[in-house]
C-alpha positions in Angstrom: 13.6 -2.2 8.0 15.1 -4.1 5.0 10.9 -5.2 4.1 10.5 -1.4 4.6 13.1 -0.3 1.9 11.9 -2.5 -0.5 8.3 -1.7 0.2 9.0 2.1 -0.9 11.5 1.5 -3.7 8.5 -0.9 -5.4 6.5 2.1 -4.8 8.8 4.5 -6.4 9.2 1.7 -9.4 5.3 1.4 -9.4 4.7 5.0 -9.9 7.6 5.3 -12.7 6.0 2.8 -14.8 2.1 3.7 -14.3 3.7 7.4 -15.5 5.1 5.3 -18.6 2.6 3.1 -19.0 0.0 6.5 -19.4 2.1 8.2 -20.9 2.7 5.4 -24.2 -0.3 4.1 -23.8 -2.6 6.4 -22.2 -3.7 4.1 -19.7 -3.0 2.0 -17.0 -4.0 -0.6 -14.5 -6.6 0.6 -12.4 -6.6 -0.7 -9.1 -2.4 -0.1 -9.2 -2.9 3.9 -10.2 -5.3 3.9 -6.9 -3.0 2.4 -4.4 -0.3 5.2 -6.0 -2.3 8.0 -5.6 -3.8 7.0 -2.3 -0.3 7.0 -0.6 -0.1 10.7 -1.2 -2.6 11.2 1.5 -0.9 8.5 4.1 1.2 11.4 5.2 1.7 10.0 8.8 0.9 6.1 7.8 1.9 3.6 10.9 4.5 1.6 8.2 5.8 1.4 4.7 2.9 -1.2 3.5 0.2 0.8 5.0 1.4 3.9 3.2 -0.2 2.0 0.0 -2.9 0.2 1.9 -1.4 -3.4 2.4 1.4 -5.2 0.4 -1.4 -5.5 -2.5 -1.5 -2.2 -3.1 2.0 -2.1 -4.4 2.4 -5.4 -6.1 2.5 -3.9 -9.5 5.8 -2.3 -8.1 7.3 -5.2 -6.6 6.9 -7.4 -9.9 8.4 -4.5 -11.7 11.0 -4.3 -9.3 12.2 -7.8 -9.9 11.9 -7.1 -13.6 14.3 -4.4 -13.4 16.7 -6.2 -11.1 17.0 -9.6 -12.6 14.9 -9.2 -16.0 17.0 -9.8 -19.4 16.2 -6.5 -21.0 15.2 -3.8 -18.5 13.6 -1.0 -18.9 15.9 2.3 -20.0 13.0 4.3 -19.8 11.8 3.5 -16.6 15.4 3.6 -15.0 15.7 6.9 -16.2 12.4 7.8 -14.5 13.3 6.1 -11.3 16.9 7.8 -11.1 14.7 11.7 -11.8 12.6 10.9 -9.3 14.7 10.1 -6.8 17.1 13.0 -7.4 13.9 15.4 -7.1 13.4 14.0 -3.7 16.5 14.5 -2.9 16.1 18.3 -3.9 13.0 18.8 -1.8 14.6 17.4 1.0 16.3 20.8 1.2 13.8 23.2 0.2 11.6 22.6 3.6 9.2 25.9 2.1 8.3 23.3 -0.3 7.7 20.2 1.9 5.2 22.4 3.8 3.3 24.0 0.4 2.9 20.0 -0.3 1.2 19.1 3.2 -0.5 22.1 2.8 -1.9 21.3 -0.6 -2.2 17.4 -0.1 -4.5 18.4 3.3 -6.9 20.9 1.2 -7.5 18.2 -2.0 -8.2 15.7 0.8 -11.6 16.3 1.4 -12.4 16.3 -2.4 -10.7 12.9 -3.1 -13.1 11.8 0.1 -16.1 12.8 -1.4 -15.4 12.0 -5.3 -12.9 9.6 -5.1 -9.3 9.2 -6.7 -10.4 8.6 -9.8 -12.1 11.4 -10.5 -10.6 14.2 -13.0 -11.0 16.5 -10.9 -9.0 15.2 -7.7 -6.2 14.1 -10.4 -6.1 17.3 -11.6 -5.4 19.5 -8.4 -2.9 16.8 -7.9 -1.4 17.5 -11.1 -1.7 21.3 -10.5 -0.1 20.8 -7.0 2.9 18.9 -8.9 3.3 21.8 -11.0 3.2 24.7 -8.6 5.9 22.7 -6.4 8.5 20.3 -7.7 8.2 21.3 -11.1 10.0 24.3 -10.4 12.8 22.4 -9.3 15.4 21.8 -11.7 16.2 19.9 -13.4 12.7 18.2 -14.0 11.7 15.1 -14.9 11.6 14.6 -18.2 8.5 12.1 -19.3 8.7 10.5 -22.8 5.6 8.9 -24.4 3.2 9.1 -27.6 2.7 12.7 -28.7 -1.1 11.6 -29.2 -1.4 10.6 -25.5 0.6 13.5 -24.5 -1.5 16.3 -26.1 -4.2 14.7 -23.9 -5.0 17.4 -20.6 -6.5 14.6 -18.7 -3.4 12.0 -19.6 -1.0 14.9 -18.9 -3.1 15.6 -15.5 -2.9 11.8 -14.6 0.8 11.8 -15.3 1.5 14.4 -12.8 -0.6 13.1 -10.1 1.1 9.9 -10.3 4.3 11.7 -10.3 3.5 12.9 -7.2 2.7 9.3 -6.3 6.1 8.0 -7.3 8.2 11.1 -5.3 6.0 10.4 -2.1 7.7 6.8 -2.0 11.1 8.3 -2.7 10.6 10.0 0.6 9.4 6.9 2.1 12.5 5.2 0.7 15.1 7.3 2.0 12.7 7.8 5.3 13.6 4.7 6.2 16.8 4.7 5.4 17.0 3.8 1.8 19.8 5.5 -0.6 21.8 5.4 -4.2 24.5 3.3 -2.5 22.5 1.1 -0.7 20.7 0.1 -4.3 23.9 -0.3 -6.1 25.4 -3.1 -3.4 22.2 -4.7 -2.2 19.9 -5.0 -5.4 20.0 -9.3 -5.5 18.8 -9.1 -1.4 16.2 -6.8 -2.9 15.2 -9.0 -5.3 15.1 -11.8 -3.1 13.0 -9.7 -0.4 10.5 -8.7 -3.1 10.1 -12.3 -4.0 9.3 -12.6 -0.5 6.7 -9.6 -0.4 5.2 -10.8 -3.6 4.4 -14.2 -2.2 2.7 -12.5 1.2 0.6 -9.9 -1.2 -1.1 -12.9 -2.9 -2.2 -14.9 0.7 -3.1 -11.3 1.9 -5.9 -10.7 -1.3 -6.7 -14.2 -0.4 
């Protein structure tokens, strides 16, 4: 269960910092923004690696994980990120109207991610439109900082909401299995130690 919280707080952290990372730079790595947007359709996945196809797909998140744990200068805009995200799960958690309108709308862009694949505009952008018509309306939002050049971008702005998505899914994952504010305050050096751990497994699993 421990491997389990760490798995979905490096996928919260993964999909905080691919949001960043498009939103300052406009892009991000590929393969990493995938395995994120994948695990929004692993409603029902059998464990918390599978909801981001194996341990590769969130290594991104665990190296950014240990950055922010035991890293000299972390990250203040990624913590922020983290911290809204995980307080907008927290508010769907009791808005169940909502939880269904996102199965609802996850199940009917399946099909089209099948067919064109996750990459495609189109798929990211009834992700982002989904992201809009349901947690957005909570308050308060997440607030995303970046370059105003990559932010007046519709497909950057698309991409960043999709992966938003991405990064709430695993806050649900995270305090699915038990994960919580307290629990990240007292236990963040076993954390560290169990992503090390995770990190280590990811690179014999890609072989």
């Amino acid at each position: 269960m421990r491997e389990s919280r760490v798995i979905a707080l490096a996928g919260v952290l993964q999909g905080c910092r691919l949001v960043h990372e498009v939103a300052t730079r406009g892009r991000a790595d590929a393969a990493s923004v995938e395995a994120s947007l994948a695990s929004v359709f692993r409603i029902d996945a059998d464990s918390a690696a599978a909801v981001f196809g194996g341990l590769a797909g969130v290594r991104l998140g665990l190296e950014t994980l240990l950055h922010q744990f035991e890293g000299a200068e972390r990250n203040l805009a990624l913590t922020r990120l983290v911290l809204g995200t995980l307080r907008l799960q927290k508010r769907l958690a009791r808005n169940p109207r909502m939880q269904r309108a996102l199965r609802d709308g996850i199940e009917a862009i399946q099909r089209q991610a099948d067919h064109f694949g996750l990459a495609h505009p189109t798929v990211q952008a009834r992700l982002a439109d989904l992201y809009v018509e349901t947690l957005s309306q909570l308050r308060p939002r997440v607030v995303v900082h970046g370059n105003p050049v990559q932010l007046s971008n519709p497909q950057v702005v698309a991409q960043i909401r999709a992966l938003l998505l991405a990064a709430v899914r695993a806050a649900v994952l995270w305090r699915q299995v038990g994960g919580g504010q307290l629990r990240l305050l007292l236990r963040r050096r076993e954390y560290a130690m169990l992503a090390r751990g995770l990190l280590a497994r990811s690179t014999l699993d890609r072989g």
